[in-house]
Each structure stands twice: as C-alpha cells, then as structure tokens.
DRENBAKOL-130408 format. One line per field, with one value per residue (C-alpha): residue number from 1; residue in three letters; x, z, y. Coordinates in steps of 0.001 Angstrom, whole numbers, m for minus. Example, Ala and Ser with C-alpha at 12.3 -4.5 7.8 and 13.67 -1.06 7.14 Angstrom:
# residues 2
seq <- (1  2)
type <- (ALA  SER)
x <- (12300  13670)
z <- (7800  7140)
y <- (m4500  m1060)
END
This chain:
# residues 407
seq <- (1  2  3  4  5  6  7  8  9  10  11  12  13  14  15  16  17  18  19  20  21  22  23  24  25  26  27  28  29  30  31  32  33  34  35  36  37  38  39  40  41  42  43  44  45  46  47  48  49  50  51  52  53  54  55  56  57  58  59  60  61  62  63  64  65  66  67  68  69  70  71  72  73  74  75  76  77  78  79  80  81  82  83  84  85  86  87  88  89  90  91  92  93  94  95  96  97  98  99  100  101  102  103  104  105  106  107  108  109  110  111  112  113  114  115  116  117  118  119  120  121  122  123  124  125  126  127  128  129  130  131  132  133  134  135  136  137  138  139  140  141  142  143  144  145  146  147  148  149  150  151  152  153  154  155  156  157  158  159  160  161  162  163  164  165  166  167  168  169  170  171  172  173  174  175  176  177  178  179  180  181  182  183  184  185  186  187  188  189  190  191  192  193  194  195  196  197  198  199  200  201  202  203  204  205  206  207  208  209  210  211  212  213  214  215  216  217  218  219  220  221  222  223  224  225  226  227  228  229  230  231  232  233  234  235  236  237  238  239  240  241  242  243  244  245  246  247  248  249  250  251  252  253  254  255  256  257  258  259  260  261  262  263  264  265  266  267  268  269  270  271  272  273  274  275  276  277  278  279  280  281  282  283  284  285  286  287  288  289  290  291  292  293  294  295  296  297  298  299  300  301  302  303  304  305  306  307  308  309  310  311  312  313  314  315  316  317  318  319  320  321  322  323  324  325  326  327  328  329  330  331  332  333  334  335  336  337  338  339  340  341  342  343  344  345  346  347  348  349  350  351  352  353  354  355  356  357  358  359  360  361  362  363  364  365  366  367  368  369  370  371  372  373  374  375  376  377  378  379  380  381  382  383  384  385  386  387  388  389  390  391  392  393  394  395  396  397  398  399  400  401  402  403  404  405  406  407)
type <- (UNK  UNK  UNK  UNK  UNK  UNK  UNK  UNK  UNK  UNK  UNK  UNK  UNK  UNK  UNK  UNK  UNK  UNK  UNK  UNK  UNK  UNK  UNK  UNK  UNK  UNK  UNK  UNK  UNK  UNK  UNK  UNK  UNK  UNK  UNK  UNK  UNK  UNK  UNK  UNK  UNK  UNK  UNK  UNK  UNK  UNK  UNK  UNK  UNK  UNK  UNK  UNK  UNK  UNK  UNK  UNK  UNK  UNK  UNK  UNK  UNK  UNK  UNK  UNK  UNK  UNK  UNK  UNK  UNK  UNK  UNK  UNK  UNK  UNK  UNK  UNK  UNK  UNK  UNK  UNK  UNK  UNK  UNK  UNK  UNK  UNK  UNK  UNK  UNK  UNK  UNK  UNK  UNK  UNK  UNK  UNK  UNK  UNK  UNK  UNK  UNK  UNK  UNK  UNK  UNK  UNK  UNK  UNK  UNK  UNK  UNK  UNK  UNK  UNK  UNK  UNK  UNK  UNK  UNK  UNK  UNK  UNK  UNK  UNK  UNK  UNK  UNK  UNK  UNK  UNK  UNK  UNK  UNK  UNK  UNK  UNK  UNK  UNK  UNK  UNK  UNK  UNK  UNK  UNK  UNK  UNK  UNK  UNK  UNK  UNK  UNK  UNK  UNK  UNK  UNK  UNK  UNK  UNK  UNK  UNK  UNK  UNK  UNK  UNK  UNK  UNK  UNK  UNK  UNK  UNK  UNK  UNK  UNK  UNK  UNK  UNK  UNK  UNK  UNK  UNK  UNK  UNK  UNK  UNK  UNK  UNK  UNK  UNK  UNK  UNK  UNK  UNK  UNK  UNK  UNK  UNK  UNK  UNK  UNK  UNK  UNK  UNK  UNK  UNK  UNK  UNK  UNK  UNK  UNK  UNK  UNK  UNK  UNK  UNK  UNK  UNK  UNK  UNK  UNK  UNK  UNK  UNK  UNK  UNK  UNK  UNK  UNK  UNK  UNK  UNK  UNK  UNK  UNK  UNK  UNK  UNK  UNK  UNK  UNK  UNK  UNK  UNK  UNK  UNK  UNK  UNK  UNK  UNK  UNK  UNK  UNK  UNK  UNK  UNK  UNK  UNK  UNK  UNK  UNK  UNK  UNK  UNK  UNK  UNK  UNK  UNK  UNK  UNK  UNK  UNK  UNK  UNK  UNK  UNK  UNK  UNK  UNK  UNK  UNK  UNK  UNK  UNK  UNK  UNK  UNK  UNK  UNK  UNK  UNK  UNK  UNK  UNK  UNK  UNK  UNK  UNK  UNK  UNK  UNK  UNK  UNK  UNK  UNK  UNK  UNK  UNK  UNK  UNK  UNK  UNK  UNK  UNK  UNK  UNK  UNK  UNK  UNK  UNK  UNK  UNK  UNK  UNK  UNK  UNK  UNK  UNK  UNK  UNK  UNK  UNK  UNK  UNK  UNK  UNK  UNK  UNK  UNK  UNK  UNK  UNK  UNK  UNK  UNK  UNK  UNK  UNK  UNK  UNK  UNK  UNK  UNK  UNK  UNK  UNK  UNK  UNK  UNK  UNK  UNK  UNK  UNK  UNK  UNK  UNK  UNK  UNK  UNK  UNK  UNK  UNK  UNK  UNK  UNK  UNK  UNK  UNK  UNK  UNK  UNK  UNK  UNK  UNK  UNK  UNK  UNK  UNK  UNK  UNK  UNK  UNK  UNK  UNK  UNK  UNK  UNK  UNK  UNK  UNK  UNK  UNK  UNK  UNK  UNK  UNK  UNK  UNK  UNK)
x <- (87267  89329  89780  90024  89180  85811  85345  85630  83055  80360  80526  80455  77563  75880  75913  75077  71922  70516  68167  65929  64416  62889  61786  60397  58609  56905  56003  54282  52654  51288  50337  48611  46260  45561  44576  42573  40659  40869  43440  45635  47543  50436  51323  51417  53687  55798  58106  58967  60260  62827  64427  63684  65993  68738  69187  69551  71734  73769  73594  74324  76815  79174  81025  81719  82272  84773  86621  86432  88824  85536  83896  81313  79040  78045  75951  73625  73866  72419  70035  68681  68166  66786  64473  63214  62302  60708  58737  57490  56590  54673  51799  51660  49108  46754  46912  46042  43232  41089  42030  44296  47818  48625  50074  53204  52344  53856  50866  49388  45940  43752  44154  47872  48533  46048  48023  51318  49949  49756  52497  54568  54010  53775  56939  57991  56503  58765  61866  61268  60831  64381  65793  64044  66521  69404  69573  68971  72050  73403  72819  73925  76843  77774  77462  79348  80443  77431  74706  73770  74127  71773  68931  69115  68268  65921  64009  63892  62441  59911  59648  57903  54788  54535  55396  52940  49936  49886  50646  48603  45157  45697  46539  43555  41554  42318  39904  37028  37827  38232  35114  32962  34370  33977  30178  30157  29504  31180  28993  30838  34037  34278  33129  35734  38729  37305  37494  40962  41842  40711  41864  45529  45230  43895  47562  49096  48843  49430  52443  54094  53579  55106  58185  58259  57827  60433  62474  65631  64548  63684  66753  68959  67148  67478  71217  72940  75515  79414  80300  76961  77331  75521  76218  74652  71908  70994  71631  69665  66756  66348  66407  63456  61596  61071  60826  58253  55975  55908  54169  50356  51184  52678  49562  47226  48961  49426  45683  44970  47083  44674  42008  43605  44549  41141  40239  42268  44715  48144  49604  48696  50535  53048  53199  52566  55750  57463  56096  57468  60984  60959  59982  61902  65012  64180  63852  67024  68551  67257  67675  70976  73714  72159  70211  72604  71077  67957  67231  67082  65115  62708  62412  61376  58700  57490  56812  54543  51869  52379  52135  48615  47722  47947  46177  43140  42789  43387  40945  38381  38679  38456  35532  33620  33277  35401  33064  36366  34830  33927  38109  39138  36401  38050  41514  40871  39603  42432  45105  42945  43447  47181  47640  46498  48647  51713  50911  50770  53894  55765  54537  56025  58566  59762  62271  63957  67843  67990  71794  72558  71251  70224  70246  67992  66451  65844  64246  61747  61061  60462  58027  55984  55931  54683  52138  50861  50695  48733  46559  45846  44980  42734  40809  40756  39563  37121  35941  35634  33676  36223  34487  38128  38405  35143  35866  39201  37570  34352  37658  39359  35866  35222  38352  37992  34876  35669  38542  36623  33617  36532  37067)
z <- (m63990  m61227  m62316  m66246  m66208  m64318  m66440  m69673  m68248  m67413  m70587  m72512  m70073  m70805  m74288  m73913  m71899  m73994  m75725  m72647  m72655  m75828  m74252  m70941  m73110  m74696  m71777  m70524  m72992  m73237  m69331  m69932  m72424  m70536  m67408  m69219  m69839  m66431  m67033  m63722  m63786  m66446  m65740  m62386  m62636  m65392  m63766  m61522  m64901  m64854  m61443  m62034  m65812  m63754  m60725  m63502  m65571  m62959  m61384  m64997  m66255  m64014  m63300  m66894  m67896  m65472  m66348  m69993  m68765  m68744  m66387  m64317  m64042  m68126  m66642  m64736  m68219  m69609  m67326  m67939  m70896  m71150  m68358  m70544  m73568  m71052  m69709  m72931  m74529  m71618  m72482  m75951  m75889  m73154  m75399  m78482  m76510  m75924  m79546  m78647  m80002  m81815  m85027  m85427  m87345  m87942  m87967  m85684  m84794  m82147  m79606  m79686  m79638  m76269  m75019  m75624  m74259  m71114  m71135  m70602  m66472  m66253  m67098  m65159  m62362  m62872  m63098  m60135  m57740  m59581  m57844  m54821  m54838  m56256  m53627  m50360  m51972  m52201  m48764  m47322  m48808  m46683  m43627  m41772  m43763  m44279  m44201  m48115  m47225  m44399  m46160  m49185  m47503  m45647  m48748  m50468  m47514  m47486  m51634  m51125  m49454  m51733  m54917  m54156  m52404  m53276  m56538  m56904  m55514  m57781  m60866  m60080  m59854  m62626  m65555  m62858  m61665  m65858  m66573  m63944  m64972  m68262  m67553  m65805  m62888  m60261  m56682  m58602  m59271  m55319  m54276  m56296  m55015  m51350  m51675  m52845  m50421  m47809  m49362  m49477  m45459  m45263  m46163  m45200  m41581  m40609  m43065  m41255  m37570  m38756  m39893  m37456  m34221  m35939  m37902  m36190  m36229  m40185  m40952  m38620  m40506  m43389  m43751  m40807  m41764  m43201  m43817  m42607  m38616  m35502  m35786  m39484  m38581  m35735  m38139  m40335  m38513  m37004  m40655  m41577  m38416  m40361  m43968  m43023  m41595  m45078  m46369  m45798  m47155  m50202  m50605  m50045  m53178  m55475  m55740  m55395  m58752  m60468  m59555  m60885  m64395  m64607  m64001  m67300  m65122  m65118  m64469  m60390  m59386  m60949  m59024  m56197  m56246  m57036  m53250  m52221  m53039  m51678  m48505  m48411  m48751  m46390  m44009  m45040  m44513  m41235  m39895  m41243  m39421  m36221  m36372  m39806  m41871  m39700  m40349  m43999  m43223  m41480  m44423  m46509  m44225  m43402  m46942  m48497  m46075  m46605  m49950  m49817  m47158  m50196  m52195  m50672  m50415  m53975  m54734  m52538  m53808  m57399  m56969  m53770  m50690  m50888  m48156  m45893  m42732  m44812  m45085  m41787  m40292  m42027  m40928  m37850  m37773  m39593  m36782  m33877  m35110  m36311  m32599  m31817  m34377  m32714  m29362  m30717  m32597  m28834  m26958  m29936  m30301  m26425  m26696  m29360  m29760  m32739  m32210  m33675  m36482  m39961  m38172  m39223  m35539  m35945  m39607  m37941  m34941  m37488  m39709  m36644  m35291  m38606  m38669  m35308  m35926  m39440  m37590  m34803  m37202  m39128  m36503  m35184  m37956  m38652  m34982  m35958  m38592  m41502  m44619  m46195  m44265  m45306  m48894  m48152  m46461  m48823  m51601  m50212  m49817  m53324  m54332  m52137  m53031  m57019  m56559  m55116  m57982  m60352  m58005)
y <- (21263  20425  17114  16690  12948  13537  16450  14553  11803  14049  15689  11984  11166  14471  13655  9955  10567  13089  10444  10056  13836  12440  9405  11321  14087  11626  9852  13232  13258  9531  9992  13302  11238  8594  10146  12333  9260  8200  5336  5872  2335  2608  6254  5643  2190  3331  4893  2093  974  2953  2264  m1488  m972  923  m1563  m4589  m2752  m1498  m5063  m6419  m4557  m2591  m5384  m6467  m2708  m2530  m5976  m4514  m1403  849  3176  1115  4450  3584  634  3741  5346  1936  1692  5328  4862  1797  2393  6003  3626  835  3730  5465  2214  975  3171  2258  m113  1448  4372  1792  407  3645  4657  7490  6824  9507  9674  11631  15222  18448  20361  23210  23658  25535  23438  22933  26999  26851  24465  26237  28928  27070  25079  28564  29016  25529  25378  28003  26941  23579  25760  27087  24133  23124  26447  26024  22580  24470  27054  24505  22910  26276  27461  23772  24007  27424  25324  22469  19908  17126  19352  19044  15060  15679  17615  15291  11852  13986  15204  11830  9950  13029  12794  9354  9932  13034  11575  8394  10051  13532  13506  10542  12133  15655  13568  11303  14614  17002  15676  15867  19115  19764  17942  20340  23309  22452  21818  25033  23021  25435  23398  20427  21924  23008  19399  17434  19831  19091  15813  15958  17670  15746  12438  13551  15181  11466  10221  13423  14187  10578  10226  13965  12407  9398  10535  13102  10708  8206  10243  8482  4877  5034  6817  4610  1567  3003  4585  3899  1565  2061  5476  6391  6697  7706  11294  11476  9488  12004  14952  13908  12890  16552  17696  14948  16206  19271  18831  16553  19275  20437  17221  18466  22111  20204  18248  20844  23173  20295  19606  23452  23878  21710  23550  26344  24495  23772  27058  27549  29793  28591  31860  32509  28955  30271  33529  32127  30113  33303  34832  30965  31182  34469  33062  30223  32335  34613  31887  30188  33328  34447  30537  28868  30881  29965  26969  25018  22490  22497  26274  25259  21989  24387  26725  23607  22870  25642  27551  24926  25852  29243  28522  26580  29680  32083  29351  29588  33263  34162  30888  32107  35738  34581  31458  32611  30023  26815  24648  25323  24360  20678  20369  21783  19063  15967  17307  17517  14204  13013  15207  13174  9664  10700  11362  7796  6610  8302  7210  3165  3824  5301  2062  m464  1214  1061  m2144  m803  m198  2474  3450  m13  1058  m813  m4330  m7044  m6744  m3019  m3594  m5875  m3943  m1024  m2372  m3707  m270  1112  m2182  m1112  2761  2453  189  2506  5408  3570  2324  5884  7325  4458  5594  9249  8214  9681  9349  8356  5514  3892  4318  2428  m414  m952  m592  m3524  m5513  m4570  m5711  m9037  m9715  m9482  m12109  m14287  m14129  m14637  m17689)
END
C-alpha cells in the first residue's frame, strides 16, 4: 500500500477479473467430459485461446486506452477475459456432438456427493503446488537482488515441456487407467500406467538434457536483450540447469496421480505433496545461504523425484509389482539416445556466439541445433529399438498416408 494509485488498480483489476473463475471452472469441467470420452483436441487447444485473446487485445487496445487517459494494463484485463469466454465456449459444440452438454441444474445426486468427496484433496493438492511457488518466491526474495527474476524465467521455460508433454500423456491416460480399474482389470491397469510412463520419459529425458546442455543459448535467445543482460542470462541459465532435472520426476508423479485417482484414492497424492514441501524447504533451507538462487533451483529439481520415489513405494505396497524393470528398460533406452542427442547438439552448436545474445544469427543457429539434436535422438532411439519411437513414426505415416487418400 505503498503506493495508493497501484493499490487502487489492483483492487479495480481484482474486481474486474473476477468473471473468468466462472469461465475457467466451467472450462474444467467441459474438459473433464470430454476427455472422459477420449476427445483430447479442444481441451488441449483451448487454452491457446486465451493467450491468442490477450496478445490481440493487448496489441488492440493499450494504445487506444492509453490515448483515452486510461491505464493500458485494462487491455490484459480485456484480453483475460475475453480469452476465459473464447476458452469455455470452444468446447461447446464438441460437448454437443457426443451428446454431453449439460443442462444447467441445481440438483444433487450420488454421483455429484462422490465427486465432492474427491474434489477435497484434489484441491488441496492444487493449493499446495501454489505454496510450493509462493515460498521459492519467498525464499528468492531473501537473496541478492534478481534471484526471484532468475528462478521465474527458469520455471516457465521448464513449465513448457511439462505443461505440453506431461500433462498431455496423464490426461490422455486417466479414462484408461479408469476404464481398467473399473473392469477390475488390475494386469491392465499396471500396463496402461507403464506405458505412460514410458511415453512421457520418451519426451522427458531428452527435453532435461536439452535444456540442461543449452540452458545459456535458449535463454540468451530467448531474453537476452534490453534490460535483460549478460549477467542475467548466465544467472539464469545455472538456475534452468537445475529445475530442469526436475522435468522426469515431474512426469513420472503426474501420471502416477492418475493411477491413484483411478484407484479412487485422492487422498495419498495429496500426502505425498505434504512430505514434498517438506522437502523442498528443507532443501531451500539447507542450500540458499550458500549456493543463492541456485540452492532453490536445486530444491525444485530435486524433490519431484523424490516425490515419484515415494510414489512408487506406497503404489507398489498398495497394488503389488508395477513391471518396474519394463520402465527402467525404456528409460534407459531413452537416457542412451538422450546422450546422442547431447553430443549432436555440442558439435552444432560449436560456431556459435551466445554472449550476443537474442540476434537473428543466434535464433537460427539455435533452432538448427535443436533440428540436429531431436534428430539424433530419434534416430538413436529408433536404433535401440524404443517402442515410443515406432509408434511416432507409423503416427506420422498414418497421418501421411490419410492426407494423401483424402488426395
């Protein structure tokens, strides 16, 4: 409340914006539905909905705002908005077209109590990965000045393979893992989680020794420019280098928690995050005053695994065997050709000039070093005969081969 003006604003935002928790609960619940039915498409796209309806109305409108004697930062308001109702009403008709658009009703029945009964620890469970955010802000903000600057670019460069692999792969696998369970399929139930397991170490391990190996080229590409200089692009990239080792642990619990909703057990994720923010604040504890913002980064990357560690042992002590050797087998495979992949990515990457940073010249150099590294791992793990990389390829001949029938 330093500031009364900026005060005032956030309050007018905070009231403005309230609208789009009604449009993004209802989107939650219009994605839930359809991938229940196995319609991945429009929950997955949606949200690029949003950030398409902020950049246009930002683009749009700040500058006439502003002209107008307004606060430009209502055109992001706009946008949010906007981009909530885009969102919800993009799965209006998908939801139409299986039947499944839901009539709006006041009414309580069995199966709504069950699922309140679940939604408790899920929600929970969401609360707490919001403190496990809070409190690396926290604890940055102890430190040198930049350090909460440094661990947030690093955590949204290692959000994205998360948020579009990870997350992608459990979603995809919940109503089978529901389906065999519900069958009382249990050889099933084990079979389905192993394969989503070993799909997302598929995207994973590569995805963690990429941003690991060229943590400073993609921020430098990325950031460096302006404000942004040499010194924060180095910071930075020694915080990516380790919230990126994080990235298979992350993987490994997200589709373990869907085993465990399937299971009809929502409460033991939910502990289980407990015994991870107790970790990760030991860690940040024990590492910031000597190592900074990279003592933190390595608490981030280091108590996912721990996390998935746990998994598996209460899993295994609950269901019996997992097939574990079956998943350690594929990752392996996957760790070999992700070594390839590092080792093409070191010899493109030789004529490069990084401290220049975002240049047009570095961009390009970039994306051919990615180009050469994804190509190098999948012709690795095509070699090591990865069962993940034959269902890619006969994908992409499926997919080939049906545009040109269409043809």
């Amino acid at each position: 409340q330093r500031d009364p003006e900026k005060f005032s604003l956030c309050i007018s935002l905070t009231r403005a914006l309230w609208p789009f928790l009604v449009f993004i609960g209802l989107c939650a619940i219009a994605m839930g539905i359809l991938n229940a039915h196995r319609r991945f498409f429009w929950p997955a796209f949606s949200p690029a909905l949003l950030n398409l309806a902020i950049i246009a109305a930002t683009l749009a409108g700040a500058s006439r705002l502003d002209a107008a004697g307004h606060n430009p930062v209502w055109a992001l308001a706009i946008g949010v908005l906007l981009g909530g109702a885009l969102q919800f009403a993009a799965h209006l008709l998908p939801l139409r077209r299986i039947d499944r658009l839901p009539a709006p009703s006041l009414r309580s029945g069995p199966a709504i109590r069950q699922v309140a009964g679940l939604l408790g620890p899920s929600v929970l469970g969401m609360a707490l990965y919001q403190v496990d955010i809070l409190l690396t802000r926290f604890f940055a903000s102890m430190l040198d000045e930049g350090s909460v600057t440094y661990l947030f670019y690093a955590a949204r460069l290692v959000e994205l393979p998360q948020a579009l692999f990870a997350m992608a792969v459990a979603t995809a696998a919940l109503p089978r893992l529901s389906q065999a369970e519900a069958a009382s399929d249990r050889d099933e139930t084990k079979r389905t989680w192993r394969r989503s397991v070993s799909m997302s170490s598929f995207v994973a391990l590569p995805a963690f020794a990429a941003l690991a190996v060229l943590a400073e080229p993609v921020v430098a590409v990325l950031f460096q420019r302006g404000e942004f200089d040499r010194e924060m692009t180095v910071h930075t990239a020694s915080a990516l280098v380790w919230c990126a080792a994080g990235i298979p642990g992350v993987a490994g619990v997200r589709n373990t928690t869907q085993l465990f909703f399937a299971l009809r057990d929502a409460r033991t994720p939910v502990r289980l995050s407990f015994l991870n923010l107790v970790v990760f604040v030991t860690l940040c504890l024990s590492l910031m005053w000597h190592l900074g913002h990279v003592g933190i980064a390595i608490a981030s990357g280091v108590t996912p695994n721990v996390q998935f560690a746990v998994q598996l042992a209460v899993l295994r002590r609950r269901i019996g065997p997992l097939g574990l050797r079956e998943v350690a087998a594929d990752a392996i495979r996957h760790a070999v050709a992700a070594a390839a992949m590092v080792g093409a990515c070191l010899a493109a990457a030789l004529p490069a000039r990084w401290e220049e940073g975002g240049t047009i010249r570095n961009a390009a150099l970039l994306a051919a070093v990615l180009a050469a590294g994804g190509a190098a791992y999948f012709g690795a793990a095509w070699a090591l005969g990865t069962s993940d990389a034959r269902a890619l390829a006969a994908a992409v001949r499926r997919g080939i081969g049906g545009r040109e029938a269409r043809r």
